[in-house]
Structure formats: C-alpha cells, structure tokens
C-alpha positions in Angstrom: 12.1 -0.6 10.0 15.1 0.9 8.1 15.5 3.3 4.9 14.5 0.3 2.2 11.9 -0.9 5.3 8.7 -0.1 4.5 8.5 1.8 1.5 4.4 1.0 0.5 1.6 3.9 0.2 -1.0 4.3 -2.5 -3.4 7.1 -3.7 -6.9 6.5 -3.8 -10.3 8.2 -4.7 -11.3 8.4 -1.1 -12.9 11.3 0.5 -13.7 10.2 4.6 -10.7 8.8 6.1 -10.5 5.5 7.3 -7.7 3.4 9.3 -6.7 -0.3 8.6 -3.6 -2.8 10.2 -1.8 -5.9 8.0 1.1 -6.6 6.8 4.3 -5.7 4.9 6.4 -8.2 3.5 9.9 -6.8 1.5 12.2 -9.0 -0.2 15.8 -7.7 -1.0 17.6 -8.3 -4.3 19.9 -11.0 -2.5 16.8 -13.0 -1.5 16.7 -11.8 2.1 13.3 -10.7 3.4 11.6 -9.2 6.6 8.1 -9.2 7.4 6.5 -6.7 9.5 3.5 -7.1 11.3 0.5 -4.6 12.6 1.3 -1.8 10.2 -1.1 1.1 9.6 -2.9 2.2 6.7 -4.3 5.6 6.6 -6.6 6.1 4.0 -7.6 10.0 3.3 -7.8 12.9 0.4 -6.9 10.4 -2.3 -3.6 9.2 -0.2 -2.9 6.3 1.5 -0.2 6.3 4.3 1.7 3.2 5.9 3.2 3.6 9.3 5.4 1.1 10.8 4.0 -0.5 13.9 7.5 1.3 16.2 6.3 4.7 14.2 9.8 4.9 13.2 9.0 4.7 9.5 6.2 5.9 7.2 5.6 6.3 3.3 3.2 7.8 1.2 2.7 7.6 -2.3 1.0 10.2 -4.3 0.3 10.6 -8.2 -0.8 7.2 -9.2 -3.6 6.9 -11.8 -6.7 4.9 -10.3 -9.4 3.4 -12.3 -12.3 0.9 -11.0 -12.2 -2.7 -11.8 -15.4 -3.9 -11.3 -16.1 -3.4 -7.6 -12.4 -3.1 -7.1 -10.4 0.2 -7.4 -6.6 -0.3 -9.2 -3.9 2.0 -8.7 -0.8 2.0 -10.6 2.2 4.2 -11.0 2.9 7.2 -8.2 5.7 8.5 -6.1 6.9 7.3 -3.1 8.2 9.4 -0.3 9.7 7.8 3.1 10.0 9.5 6.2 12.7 8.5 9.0 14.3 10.0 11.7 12.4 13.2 10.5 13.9 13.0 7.0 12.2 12.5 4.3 13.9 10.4 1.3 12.3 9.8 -2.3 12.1 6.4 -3.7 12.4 5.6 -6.9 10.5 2.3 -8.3 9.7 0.0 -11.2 6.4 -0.7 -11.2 3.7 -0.4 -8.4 0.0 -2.1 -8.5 -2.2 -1.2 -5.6 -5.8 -3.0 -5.4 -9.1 -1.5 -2.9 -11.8 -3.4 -1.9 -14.6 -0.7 -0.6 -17.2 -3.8 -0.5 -18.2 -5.5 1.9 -17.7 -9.2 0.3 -14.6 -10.1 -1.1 -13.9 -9.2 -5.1 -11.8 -11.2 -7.7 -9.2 -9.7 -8.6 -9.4 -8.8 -12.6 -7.7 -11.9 -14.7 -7.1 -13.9 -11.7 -8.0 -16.6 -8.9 -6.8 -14.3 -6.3 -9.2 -12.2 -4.3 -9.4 -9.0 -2.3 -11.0 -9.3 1.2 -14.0 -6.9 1.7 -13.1 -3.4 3.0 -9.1 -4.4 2.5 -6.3 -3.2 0.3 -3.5 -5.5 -1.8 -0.7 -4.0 -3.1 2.8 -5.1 -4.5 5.7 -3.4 -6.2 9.2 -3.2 -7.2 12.2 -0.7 -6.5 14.4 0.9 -8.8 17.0 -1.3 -6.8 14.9 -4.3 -7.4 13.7 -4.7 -3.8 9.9 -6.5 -4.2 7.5 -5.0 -1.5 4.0 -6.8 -1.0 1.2 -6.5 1.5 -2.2 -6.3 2.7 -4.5 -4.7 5.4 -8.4 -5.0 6.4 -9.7 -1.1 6.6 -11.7 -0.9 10.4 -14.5 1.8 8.0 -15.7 2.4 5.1 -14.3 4.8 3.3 -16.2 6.6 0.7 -14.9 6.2 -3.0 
C-alpha cells in the first residue's frame, strides 16, 4: 500500500481490545481503484487501527464523535494519521462515517436497506483530495462498548 493506500481508522467507545480482517477498497479522483484484501482492524481505548496485510502501511483515526444508533455505534468526523516507512503523515478529509456492529445478529443500518454484519465494522469516507475510501471487517471478539 502507498501514501493515499490505506488511509481508514475510526474511534470507538471500546474498552477490551479486539482484532478483525476485511477489506479496503480506495478509489482515486481519476476513477482508478485498488482493493486490498486481509487488512487488520485493531479495536482498543476508543481507537481503531487498520494495518495493511504487507504491514507496510497503517492509519488511525482519533477524535471522531460516536453516538449509538440503535444497536449500532456511528462515528463521524476525526483525524487521520498514516504511518509508512516509519513516517507518520496527516491526512486531511471531507467527510468520514464509520458504522460498529457489537451484536451478534446483523443491524440495519439507520435510514437504509443496507446492514451491518454482527460483530463487524462499515465505514466509508472522502479525502480532502477527493480520494473515496470504503470497507468492511468481521471483529474475531467481542469488544465491550
């Protein structure tokens, strides 16, 4: 994964750490995309890292506001940071919606069709560069919200 890679991570209420693999998809301004299988998802104290599945990339995102939904937990807003090569880059964005399922059935997503497995997180956002990231990944524990 390279600098615009993998730039996904989302803060949660969590307090026991958990660990889940999924998927990354990122589409660039001019249309081209890249989609990046068995990525990890480290859920712990309220922060939820994304590591590429090389270990060459990761992100975190800390800040956002999370409210529950329902059974659902919504994030929205936060900072990203991405760290390559040992450097550590801030990325600006848009907007970013991150969705958590602690469940264990899957729950509608609020004003839609859609759903969010059980014990899985959603997310998708947008770069200050316009570069759309989207993804998903089934947690393998329960984390406590």
């Amino acid at each position: 994964m390279r600098q615009v890679g993998l730039i996904v991570v989302f803060v949660l209420a969590l307090s026991a750490p958990a660990s889940a693999t999924g998927n990354v998809r990122i589409q660039q301004r001019d249309g081209s995309t890249q989609t990046y299988t068995d990525v990890t998802f480290k859920v712990a104290n309220k922060t939820l890292t994304i590591i590429s599945h090389d270990k060459y990339s990761k992100v975190v995102l800390s800040g956002a506001d999370c409210t529950h939904e329902g059974d659902i937990v919504r994030c929205t807003g936060g900072g990203f940071k991405l760290f390559q090569g040992g450097e550590a880059h801030l990325v600006k964005f848009r907007t970013a919606t991150f969705y958590f399922n602690p469940t264990g059935q899957d729950q509608p997503l609020p004003l839609s069709t859609m759903k969010v497995a059980a014990h899985s997180v959603l997310f998708a956002l947008q770069t200050a560069k316009g570069t759309y990231v989207t993804g998903n990944g089934k947690l393998d524990q329960e984390p406590t919200p």
